[in-house]
C-alpha positions in Angstrom: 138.2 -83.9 159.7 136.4 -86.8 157.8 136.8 -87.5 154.0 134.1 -87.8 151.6 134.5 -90.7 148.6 132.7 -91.2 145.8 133.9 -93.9 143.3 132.3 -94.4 139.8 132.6 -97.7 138.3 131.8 -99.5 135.0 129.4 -102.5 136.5 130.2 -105.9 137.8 131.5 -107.1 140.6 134.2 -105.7 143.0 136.5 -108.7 141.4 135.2 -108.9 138.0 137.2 -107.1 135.3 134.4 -105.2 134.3 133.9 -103.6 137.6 136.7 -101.1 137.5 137.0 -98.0 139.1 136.4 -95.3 136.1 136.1 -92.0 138.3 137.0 -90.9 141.6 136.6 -88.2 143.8 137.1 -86.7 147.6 136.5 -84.3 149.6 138.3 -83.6 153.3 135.5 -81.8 155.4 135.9 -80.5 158.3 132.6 -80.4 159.8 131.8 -77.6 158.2 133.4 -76.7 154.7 135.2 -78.6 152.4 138.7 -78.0 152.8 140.3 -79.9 150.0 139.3 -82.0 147.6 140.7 -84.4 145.1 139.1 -85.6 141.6 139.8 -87.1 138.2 139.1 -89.3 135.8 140.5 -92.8 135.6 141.4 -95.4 132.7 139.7 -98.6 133.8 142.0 -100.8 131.1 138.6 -102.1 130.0 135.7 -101.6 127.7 132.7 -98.9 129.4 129.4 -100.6 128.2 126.7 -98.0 127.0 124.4 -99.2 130.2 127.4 -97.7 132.8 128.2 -94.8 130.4 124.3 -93.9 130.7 124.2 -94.2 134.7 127.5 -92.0 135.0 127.9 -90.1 132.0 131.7 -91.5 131.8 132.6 -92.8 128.6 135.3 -94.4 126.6 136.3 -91.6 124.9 136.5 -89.4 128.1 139.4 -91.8 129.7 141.6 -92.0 126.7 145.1 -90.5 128.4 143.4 -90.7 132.1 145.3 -92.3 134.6 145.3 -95.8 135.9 144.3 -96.4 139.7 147.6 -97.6 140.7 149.0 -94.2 139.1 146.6 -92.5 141.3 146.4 -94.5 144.6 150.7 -94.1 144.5 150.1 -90.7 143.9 148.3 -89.8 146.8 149.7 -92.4 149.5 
């Protein structure tokens, strides 16, 4: 079994307040199929410029009400 990650992000740099996690998603393989998988949307607490909404598709609209990461990353600990 190996997981999969894929993290979308709006820009900057891993420790700049711009470069937050806005999307996140993975998938447990087993070598063969997915077996599960785990995705959603998440509310960076900061401003999606158009360049990052244009390279995901993720805007600031579409994480009104998401969850934060530490919401998330408790959740699934």
């Amino acid at each position: 079994m190996f997981a999969i990650i894929d993290i979308e992000t709006c820009g900057g740099k891993f420790n700049y307040p711009n470069g937050r996690i806005t999307e996140i998603c993975i998938l447990i393989h087993d070598g063969l199929t997915v077996v599960d998988k785990f995705s959603t949307l998440i509310d960076p607490e900061c401003y999606i410029s158009p360049l990052y909404t244009n390279i995901t598709g993720i805007t600031n609209e579409m994480v009104i009400g998401a969850p934060k990461f530490h919401q998330v990353a408790k959740k699934n600990s």
